[in-house]
C-alpha positions as CSV (number, residue, x, y, z in Angstrom):
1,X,-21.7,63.8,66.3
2,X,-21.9,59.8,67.1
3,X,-18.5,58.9,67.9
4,X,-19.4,55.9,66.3
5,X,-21.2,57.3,63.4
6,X,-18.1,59.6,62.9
7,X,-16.3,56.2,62.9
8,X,-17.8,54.6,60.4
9,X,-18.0,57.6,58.2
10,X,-14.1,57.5,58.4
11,X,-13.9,54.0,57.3
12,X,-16.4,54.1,54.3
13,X,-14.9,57.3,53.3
14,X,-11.0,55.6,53.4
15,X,-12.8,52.5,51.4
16,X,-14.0,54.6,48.5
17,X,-10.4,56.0,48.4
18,X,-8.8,52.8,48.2
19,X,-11.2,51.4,45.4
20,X,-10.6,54.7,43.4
21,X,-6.9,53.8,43.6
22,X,-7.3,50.5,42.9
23,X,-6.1,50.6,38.7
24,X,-9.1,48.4,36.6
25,X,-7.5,45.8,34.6
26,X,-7.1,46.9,30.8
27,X,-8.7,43.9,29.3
28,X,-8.0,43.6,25.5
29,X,-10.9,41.1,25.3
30,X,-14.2,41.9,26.0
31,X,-14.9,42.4,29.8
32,X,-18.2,40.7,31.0
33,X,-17.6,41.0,34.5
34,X,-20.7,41.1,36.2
35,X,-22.9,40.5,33.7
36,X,-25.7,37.8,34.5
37,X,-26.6,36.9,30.9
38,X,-24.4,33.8,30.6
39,X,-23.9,31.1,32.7
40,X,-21.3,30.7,35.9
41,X,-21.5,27.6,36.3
42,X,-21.6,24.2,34.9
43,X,-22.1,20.1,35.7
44,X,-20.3,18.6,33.2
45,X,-18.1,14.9,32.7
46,X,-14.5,14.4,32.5
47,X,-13.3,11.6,30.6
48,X,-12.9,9.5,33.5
49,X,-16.7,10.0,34.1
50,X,-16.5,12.2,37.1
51,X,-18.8,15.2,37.1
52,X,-17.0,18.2,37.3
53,X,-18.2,21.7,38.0
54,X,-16.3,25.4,38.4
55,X,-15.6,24.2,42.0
56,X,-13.4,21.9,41.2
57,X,-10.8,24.4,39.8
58,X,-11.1,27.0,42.2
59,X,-7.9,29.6,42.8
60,X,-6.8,28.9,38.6
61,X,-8.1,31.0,36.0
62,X,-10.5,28.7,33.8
63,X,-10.4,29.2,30.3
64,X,-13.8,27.5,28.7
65,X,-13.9,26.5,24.9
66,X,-16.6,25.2,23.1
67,X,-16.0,22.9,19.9
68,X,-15.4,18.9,19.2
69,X,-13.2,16.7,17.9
70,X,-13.4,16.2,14.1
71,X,-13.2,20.2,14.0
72,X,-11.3,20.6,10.7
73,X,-10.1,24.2,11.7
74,X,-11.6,26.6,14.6
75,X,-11.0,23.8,17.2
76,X,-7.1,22.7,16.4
77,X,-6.0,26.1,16.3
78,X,-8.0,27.4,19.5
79,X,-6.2,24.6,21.3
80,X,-3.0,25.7,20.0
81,X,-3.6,29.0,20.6
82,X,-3.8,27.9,24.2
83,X,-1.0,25.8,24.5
84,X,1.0,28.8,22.9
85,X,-0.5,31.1,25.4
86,X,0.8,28.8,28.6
87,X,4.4,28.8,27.0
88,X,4.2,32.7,27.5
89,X,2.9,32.7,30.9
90,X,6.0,30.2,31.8
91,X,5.4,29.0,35.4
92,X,2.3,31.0,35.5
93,X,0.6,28.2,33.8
94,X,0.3,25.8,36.5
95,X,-2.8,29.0,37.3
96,X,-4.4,28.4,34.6
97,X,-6.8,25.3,33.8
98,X,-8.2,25.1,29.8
99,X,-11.5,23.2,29.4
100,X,-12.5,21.9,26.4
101,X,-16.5,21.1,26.2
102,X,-17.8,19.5,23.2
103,X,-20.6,19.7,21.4
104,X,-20.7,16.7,19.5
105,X,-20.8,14.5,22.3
106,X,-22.0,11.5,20.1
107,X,-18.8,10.7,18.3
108,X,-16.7,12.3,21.3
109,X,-16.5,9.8,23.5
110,X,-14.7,9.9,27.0
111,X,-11.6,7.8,24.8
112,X,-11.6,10.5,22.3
113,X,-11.5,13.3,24.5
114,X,-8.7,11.5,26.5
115,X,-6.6,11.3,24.4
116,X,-7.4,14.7,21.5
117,X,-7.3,17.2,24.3
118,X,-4.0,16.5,26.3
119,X,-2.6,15.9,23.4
120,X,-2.1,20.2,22.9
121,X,-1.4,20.5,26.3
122,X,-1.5,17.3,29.2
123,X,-3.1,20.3,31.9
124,X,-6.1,21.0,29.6
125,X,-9.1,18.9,30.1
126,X,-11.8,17.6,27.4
127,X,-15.5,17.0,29.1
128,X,-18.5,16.5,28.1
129,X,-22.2,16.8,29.2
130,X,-24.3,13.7,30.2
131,X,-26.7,13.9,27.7
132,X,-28.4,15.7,24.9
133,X,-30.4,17.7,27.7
134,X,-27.4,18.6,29.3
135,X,-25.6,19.9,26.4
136,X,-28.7,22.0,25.2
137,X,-28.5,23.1,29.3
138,X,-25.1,24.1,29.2
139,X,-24.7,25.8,25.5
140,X,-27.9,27.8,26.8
141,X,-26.1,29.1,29.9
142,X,-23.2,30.3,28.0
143,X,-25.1,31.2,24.6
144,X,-22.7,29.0,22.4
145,X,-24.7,28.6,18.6
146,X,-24.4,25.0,17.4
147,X,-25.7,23.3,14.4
148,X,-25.0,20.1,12.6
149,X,-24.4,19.9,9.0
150,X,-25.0,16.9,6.7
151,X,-22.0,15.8,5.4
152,X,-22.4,12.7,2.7
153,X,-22.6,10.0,5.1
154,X,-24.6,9.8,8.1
155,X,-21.5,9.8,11.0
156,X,-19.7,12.5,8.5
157,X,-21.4,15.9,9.6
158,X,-19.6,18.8,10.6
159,X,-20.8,21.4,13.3
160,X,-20.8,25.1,13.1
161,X,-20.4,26.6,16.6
162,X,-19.4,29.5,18.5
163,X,-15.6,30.3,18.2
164,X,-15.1,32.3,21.3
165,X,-13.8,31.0,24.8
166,X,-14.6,32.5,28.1
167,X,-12.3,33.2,30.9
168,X,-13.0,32.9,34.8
169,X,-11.1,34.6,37.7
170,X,-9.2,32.4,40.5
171,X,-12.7,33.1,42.6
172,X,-14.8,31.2,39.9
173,X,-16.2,34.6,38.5
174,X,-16.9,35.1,35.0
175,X,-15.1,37.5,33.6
176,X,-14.0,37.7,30.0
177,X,-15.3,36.7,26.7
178,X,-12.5,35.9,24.3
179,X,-12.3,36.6,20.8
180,X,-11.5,33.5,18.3
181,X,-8.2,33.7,16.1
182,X,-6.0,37.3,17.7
183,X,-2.7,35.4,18.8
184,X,-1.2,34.0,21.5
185,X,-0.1,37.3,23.2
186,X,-3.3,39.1,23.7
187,X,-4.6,36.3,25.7
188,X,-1.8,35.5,27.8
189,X,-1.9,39.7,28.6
190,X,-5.1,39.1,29.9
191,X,-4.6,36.0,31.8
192,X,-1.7,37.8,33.7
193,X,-4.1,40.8,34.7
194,X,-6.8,38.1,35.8
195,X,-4.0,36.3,38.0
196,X,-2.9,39.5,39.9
């Protein structure tokens, strides 16, 4: 036999071992990992008007919501949720960056989001895409359902959307796909096995 051959037989057979051994992380969310059916990345505007994309937060878990402002319920208590969460994980949280995206970019102006988002948390960050083509870009990418709905005047509508949040890894890899409304703990359990 190739001494070399024999070689790298050795070393692909001591790889497989260690990746057997390696334990899987026990997600209690739903574990997308891999999957190319949503989006991994995004161009979107911070309230200072810088464009931001998954780049810029490279080595921190991302956690991505999707909602807006004048949310009278799913929104508020998603973001506290969060904040709750990055109490538990204690100094963890500096690992962590939450990114609130809205969807009702018309009435969410870069001094609303300012001031709404840090306001659960002064780490998380409120954007919001360019235009109506961006939004209907991004909320493609990462198949978030939104929809206006009439309220009695024409700036008091309300949207339904998509209630679940995504996470990345510390590599800007998708990786989970949260569940709306199951308590602080369950998150922060999975955010500690995605900063491993």
């Amino acid at each position: 036999m190739n001494l070399n051959l024999f070689r790298t037989s050795c070393v692909v057979a001591l790889l497989m071992i260690l990746a057997a051994c390696s334990p899987k992380p026990e997600f209690k969310n739903i574990d997308i990992t891999g999957s190319t059916a949503f989006g991994k990345d995004f161009s979107l505007l911070d309230p200072d008007g810088k464009v931001r994309t998954l780049a810029d937060f490279k080595g921190k878990v991302v956690l991505m919501f999707f909602g807006y402002t004048q949310c009278p319920d799913v929104c508020p208590t998603t973001l506290t949720e969060m904040q709750q969460v990055m109490t538990l994980l204690g100094p963890q949280a500096d690992k962590v960056q939450v990114l609130f995206v809205t969807v009702d970019p018309a009435r969410d102006t870069d001094a609303i989001l300012k001031q709404y988002v840090p306001a659960f948390d002064p780490r998380f960050l409120g954007l919001r895409p360019a235009d109506d083509a961006a939004l209907e870009k991004v909320t493609k990418d990462f198949k978030i359902y939104y929809k206006k709905v009439p309220g009695n005047s024409p700036g008091s509508y309300t949207i339904d959307h998509t209630a679940g949040s995504y996470a990345f890894d510390p590599e800007g890899r998708l990786r989970l796909y949260i569940k709306h409304a199951q308590g602080p703990e369950t998150l922060a359990h999975d955010l500690k096995e995605l900063l491993k």
